[in-house]
C-alpha positions in Angstrom: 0.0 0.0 0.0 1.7 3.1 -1.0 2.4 5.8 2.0 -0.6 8.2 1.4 -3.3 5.5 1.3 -1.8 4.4 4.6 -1.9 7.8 6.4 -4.6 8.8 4.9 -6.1 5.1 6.6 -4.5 6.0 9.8 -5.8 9.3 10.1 -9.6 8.0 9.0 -9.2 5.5 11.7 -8.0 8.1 14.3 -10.7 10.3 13.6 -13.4 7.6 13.6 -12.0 6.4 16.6 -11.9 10.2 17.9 -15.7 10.5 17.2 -16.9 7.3 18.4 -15.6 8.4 21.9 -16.7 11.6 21.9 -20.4 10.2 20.9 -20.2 8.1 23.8 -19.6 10.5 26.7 -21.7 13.3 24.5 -24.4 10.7 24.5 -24.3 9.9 27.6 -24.1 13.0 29.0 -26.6 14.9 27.3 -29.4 12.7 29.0 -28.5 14.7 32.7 -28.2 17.5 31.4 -31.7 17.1 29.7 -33.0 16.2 32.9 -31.4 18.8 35.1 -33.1 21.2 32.5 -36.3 19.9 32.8 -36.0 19.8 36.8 -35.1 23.8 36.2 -38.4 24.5 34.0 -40.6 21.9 36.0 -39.1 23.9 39.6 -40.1 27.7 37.8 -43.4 26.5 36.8 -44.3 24.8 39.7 -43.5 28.5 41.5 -45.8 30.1 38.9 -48.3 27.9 39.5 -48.0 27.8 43.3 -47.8 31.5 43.5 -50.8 32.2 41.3 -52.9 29.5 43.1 -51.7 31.7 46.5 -52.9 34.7 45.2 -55.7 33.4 43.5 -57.3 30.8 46.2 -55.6 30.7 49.0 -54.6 26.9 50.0 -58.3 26.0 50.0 -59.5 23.6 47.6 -62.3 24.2 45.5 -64.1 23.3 41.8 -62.4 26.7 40.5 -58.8 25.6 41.6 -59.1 22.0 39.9 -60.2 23.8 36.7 -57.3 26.5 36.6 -54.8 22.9 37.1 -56.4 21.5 34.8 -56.2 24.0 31.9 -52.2 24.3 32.6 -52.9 20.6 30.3 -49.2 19.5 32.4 -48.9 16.2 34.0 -49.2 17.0 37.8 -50.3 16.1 41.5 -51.2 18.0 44.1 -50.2 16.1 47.6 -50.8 16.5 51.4 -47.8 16.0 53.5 -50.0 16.6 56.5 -52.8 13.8 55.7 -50.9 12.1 53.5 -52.8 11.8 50.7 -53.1 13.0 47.2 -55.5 15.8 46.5 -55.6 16.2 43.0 -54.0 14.7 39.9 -54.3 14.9 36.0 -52.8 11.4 35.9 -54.9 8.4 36.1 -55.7 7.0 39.2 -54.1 4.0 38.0 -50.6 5.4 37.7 -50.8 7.6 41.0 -51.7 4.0 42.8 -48.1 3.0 41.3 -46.2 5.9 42.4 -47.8 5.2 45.9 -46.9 1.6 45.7 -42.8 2.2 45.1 -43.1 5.2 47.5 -42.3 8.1 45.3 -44.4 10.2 46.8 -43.4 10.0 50.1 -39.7 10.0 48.9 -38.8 13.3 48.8 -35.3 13.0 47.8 -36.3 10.8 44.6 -36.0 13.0 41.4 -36.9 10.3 38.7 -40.5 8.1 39.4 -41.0 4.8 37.7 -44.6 3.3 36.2 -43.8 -0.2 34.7 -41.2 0.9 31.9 -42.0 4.5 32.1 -39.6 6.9 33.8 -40.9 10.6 34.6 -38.6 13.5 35.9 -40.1 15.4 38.9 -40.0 19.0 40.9 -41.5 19.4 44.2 -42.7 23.2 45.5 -44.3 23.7 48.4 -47.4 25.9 49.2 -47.3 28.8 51.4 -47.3 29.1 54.8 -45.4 25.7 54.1 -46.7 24.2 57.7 -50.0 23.4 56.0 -47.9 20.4 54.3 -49.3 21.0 50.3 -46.8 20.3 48.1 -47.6 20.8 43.9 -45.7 18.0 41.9 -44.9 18.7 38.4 -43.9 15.4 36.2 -42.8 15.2 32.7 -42.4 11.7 30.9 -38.7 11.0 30.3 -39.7 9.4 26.6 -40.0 12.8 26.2 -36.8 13.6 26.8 -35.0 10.7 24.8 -37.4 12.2 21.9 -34.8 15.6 22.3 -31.5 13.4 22.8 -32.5 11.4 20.0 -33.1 14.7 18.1 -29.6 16.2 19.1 -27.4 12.5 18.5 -29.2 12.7 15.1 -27.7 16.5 14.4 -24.8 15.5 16.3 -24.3 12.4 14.2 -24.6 14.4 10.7 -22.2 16.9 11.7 -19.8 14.1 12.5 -20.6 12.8 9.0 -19.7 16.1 7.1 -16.7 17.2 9.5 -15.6 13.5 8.9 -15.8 13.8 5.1 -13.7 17.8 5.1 -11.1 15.9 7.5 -10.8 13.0 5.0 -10.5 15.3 2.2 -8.0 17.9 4.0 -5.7 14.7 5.4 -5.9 13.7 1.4 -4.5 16.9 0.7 -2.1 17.7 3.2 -1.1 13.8 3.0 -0.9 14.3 -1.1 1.4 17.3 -0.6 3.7 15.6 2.0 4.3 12.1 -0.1 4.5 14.0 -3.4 8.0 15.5 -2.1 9.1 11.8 -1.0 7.8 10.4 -4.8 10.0 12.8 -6.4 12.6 12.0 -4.0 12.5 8.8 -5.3 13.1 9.6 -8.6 16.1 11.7 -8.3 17.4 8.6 -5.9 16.9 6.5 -9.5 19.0 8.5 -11.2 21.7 8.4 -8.7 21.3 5.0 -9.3 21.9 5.3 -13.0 24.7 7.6 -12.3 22.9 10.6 -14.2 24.3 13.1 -11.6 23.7 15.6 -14.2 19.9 15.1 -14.2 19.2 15.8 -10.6 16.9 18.5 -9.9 16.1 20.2 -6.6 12.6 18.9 -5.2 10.2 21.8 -3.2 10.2 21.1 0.2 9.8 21.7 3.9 11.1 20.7 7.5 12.6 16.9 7.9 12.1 16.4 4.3 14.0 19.2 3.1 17.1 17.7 4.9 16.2 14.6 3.9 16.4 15.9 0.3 19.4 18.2 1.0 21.4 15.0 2.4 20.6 12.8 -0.8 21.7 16.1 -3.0 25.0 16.1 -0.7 25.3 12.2 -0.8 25.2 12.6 -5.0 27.8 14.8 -5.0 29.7 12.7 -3.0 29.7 9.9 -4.7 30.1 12.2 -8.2 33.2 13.0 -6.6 34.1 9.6 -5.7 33.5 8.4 -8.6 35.4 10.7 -11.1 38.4 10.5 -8.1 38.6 6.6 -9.2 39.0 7.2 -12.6 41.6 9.9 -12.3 43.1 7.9 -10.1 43.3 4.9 -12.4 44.2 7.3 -15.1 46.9 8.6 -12.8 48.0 5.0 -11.5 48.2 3.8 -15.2 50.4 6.7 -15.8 52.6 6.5 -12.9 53.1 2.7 -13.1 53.5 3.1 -17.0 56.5 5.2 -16.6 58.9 3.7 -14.9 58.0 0.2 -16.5 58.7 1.7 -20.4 61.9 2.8 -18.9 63.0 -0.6 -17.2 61.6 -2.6 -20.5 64.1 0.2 -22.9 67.1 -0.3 -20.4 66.3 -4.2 -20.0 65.8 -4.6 -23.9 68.5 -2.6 -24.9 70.9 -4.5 -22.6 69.4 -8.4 -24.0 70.6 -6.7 -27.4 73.9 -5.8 -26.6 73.3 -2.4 -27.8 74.9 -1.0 -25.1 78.7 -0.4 -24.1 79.7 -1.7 -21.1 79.3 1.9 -19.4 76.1 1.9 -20.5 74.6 -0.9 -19.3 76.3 -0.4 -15.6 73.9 3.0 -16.3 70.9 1.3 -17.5 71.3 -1.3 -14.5 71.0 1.3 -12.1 68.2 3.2 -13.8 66.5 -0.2 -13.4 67.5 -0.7 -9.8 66.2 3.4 -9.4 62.8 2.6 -11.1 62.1 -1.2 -9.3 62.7 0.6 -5.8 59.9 3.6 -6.9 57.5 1.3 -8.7 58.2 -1.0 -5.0 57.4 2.5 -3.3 54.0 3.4 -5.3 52.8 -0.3 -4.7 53.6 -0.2 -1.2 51.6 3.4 -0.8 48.8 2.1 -3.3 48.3 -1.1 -1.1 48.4 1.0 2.5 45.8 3.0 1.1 43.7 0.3 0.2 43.8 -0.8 3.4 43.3 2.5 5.4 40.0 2.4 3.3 38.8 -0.9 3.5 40.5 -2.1 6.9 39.2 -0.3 9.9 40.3 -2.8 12.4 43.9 -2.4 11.3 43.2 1.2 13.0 44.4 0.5 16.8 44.4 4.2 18.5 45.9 4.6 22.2 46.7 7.7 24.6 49.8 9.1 23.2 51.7 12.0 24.5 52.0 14.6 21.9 55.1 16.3 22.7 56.7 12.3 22.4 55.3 12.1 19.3 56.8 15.4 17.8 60.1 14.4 18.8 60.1 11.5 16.9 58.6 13.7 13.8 61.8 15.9 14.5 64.0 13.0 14.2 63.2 11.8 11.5 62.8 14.5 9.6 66.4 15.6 10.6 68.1 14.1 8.0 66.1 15.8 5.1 66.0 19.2 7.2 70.1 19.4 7.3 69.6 18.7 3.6 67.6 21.5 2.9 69.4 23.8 5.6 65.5 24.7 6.9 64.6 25.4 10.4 62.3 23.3 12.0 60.3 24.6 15.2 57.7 22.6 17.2 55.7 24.1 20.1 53.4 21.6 21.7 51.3 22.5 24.4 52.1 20.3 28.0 50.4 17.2 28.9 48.7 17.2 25.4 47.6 13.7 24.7 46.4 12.2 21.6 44.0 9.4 20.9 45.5 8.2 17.7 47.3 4.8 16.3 51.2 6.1 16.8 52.6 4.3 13.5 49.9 5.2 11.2 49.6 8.6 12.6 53.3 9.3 12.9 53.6 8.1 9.1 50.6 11.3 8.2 52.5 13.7 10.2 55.6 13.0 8.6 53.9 12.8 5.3 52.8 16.3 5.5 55.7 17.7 7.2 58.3 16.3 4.7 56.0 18.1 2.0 56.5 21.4 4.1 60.2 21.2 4.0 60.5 20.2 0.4 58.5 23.4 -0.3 59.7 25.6 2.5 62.5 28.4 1.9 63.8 28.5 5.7 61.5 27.2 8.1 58.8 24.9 9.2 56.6 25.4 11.8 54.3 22.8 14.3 52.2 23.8 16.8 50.0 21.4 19.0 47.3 22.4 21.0 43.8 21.7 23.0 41.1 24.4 21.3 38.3 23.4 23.9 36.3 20.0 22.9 39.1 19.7 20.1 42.7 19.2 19.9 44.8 21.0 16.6 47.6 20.0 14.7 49.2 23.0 12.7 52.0 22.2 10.4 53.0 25.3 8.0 55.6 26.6 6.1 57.5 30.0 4.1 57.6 28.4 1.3 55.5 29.8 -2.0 52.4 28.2 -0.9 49.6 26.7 -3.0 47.4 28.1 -5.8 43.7 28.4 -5.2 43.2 26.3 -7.8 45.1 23.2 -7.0 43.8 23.5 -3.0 40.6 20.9 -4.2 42.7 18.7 -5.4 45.5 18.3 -3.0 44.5 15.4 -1.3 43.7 13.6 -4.4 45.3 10.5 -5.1 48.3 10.8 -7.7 48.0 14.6 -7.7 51.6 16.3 -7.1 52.6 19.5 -7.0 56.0 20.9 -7.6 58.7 18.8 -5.9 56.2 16.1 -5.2 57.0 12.5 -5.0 54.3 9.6 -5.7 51.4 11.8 -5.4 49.8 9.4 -2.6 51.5 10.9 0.8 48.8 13.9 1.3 45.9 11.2 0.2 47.3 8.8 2.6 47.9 11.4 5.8 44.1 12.6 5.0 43.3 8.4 5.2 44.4 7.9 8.7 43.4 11.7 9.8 39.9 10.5 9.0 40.1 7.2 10.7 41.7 9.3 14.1 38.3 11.2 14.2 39.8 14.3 12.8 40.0 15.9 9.7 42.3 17.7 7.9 42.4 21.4 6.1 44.5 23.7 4.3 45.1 27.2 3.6 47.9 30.1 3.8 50.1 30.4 6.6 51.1 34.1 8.2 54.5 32.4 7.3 53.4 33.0 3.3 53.3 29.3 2.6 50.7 26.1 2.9 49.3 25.5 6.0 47.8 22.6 7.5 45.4 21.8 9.7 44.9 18.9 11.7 41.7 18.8 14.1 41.0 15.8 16.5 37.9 15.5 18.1 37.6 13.6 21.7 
């Protein structure tokens, strides 16, 4: 059943459900408050009545004051406390008998008076003086009153029936214009199926569905960029391994031939030797960063004591830093301590800071730090820095700038940054080179 017919069922059975109840306790109710009513009417008659009869005749009874009860043509009785006995009636004799017989009469605290199945609602008012004991009794049949809740359920009931029908038809509407969002939704998901990232379109939409929306259009692009990294990156790899492999097979075929002196073949074999050891080094990278995506339990982080960890960065780099005559400074804050897998994180520090000091004129700089819930890594240079246009792609796999090696060392670091919890930016350091930024969170 498609989403809309099944909120638009919930919702019909939510409101049915809704209006049943309320029927009930509306139905149920209605009935005292019908009866209290009456009790209210019968009470300001029976003063009316009792007032006029005052004026009129005193508390004596006579032929004129049966006729002036009987033309009020309302079922009443006219009692004696004093003597017991009943007076006058406009009922039959036969049902004042009964309401002596069950004692309703007598029962002053009784409000509703039963004859066989019949049920009437009474008022009481005494005469006055009230010692003489007279007491007029007003009764009204309570058929009479189910005739008037019968009367309202039946209104009640039909404007159930049409609110019903404008609450189906608004929850068709409102339903029709929450699913549509989703069905388009849907579509543009079948294109990202069909990789036709070019033919997504934005959908029109509101609240949770709107990010819903937003986070597919985000996921697309994602994967778009995923997908046109692989293929530069085969592109790249095929280049990179094709390289050094023409150059072996010249060296290697020129030297079955014998069409070199013996000079140059001792050249050729180590232009071989040269090429093996950095097709052996792009392999290696290529296969680590395999892993780092594919592998997470080869991740194993511990508490590591940053300043520890910079020293060995320092002494390892030391080689290529007397090299390069730079100047290496590292400032790490005390008792900083990092949640991170020390060789795999010690190989992405060293990635990136080996980039700094191939590109750096006199100095590299590393700072470590805690910046409140985060800790940060900053690694940056003097060198000439990057071009705006080559920042998207830095972390690209076989993308290498100027002095660059296999093009995987910034892919890698960025790798194992990700798997510490932390990412990894870069931008222009006060120093007028790259800078790098390292952010762990926890």
């Amino acid at each position: 059943m498609k989403l809309q017919y099944q909120l638009n069922a919930a919702f019909t059975a939510l409101l049915l459900v809704i209006l049943a109840v309320t029927g009930f306790f509306i139905h149920s109710l209605i009935m005292d408050l019908l009866v209290q009513n009456e009790q209210r009417q019968l009470e300001q008659q029976g003063e009316i009545l009792v007032n006029v009869l005052n004026e009129q005749y005193g508390t004596g009874q006579n032929k004129q004051f049966s006729e002036f009860l009987e033309e009020q043509n309302l079922q009443l009785i006219l009692y004696d406390r004093a003597q017991n006995a009943v007076l006058f009636s406009t009922m039959s004799n036969q049902v004042v008998k009964g309401f002596i017989r069950n004692n309703n009469i007598l029962d002053t605290s009784g409000k509703l008076w039963e004859y066989g199945k019949d049920k009437f609602v009474t008022s009481r008012i005494l005469f006055y003086p009230e010692h003489t004991g007279v007491e007029l009794i007003l009764l009204t049949p309570l058929n009479d009153l189910r005739a008037v809740q019968q009367s309202f359920v039946a209104r009640l009931i039909l404007v159930f029936i049409i609110g019903a029908i404008a609450a189906v038809i608004l929850s068709y509407f409102l339903t029709n214009k929450l699913v549509t969002p989703l069905t388009r939704l849907k579509w543009q998901l079948k294109k990202i199926e069909k990789r036709q990232f070019d033919q997504i379109e934005p959908i029109r939409a509101t609240g949770e569905i709107k990010e819903v929306a937003q986070s597919v259009y985000d996921m697309a692009n994602e994967l778009q960029r995923y997908i046109q990294s692989q293929q530069v990156f085969f592109q790249n790899a095929s280049h990179e391994l094709k390289t050094p492999l023409m150059t072996i097979q010249g060296y290697a075929e020129g030297i079955k031939e014998k069409v070199f002196d013996a000079q140059e073949t001792d050249k050729g074999l180590e232009v071989i030797v040269t090429e093996v050891n950095r097709l052996k080094t792009i392999i290696n990278e290529m296969i680590l960063l395999a892993k780092l995506d594919s592998e997470q339990t080869a991740y194993q982080p511990m508490k590591l004591d940053a300043a520890a960890l910079m020293k060995q960065v320092t002494d390892r780099a030391l080689p290529l830093i007397n090299e390069k005559n730079i100047e290496l400074k590292v400032d790490v804050e005390d008792q900083l301590q990092l949640d991170v897998d020390e060789e795999k994180f010690l190989r992405a520090l060293l990635n990136i800071t080996f980039n700094g000091i191939r590109h750096a004129h006199t100095m590299v700089q590393i700072h470590a730090y805690k910046d409140q819930q985060t800790k940060q890594i900053i690694i940056e240079d003097d060198g000439p820095g990057i071009s705006e246009a080559f920042i998207p792609h830095i972390f690209h796999r076989f993308v290498k700038g100027k002095n660059g090696e296999t093009g995987l060392g910034l892919a890698i670091s960025r790798a194992i940054i990700e798997q510490s919890n932390g990412t990894i930016a870069i931008g222009k350091s006060e120093l007028g080179g790259a800078k790098f930024t390292i952010t762990l969170r926890g």
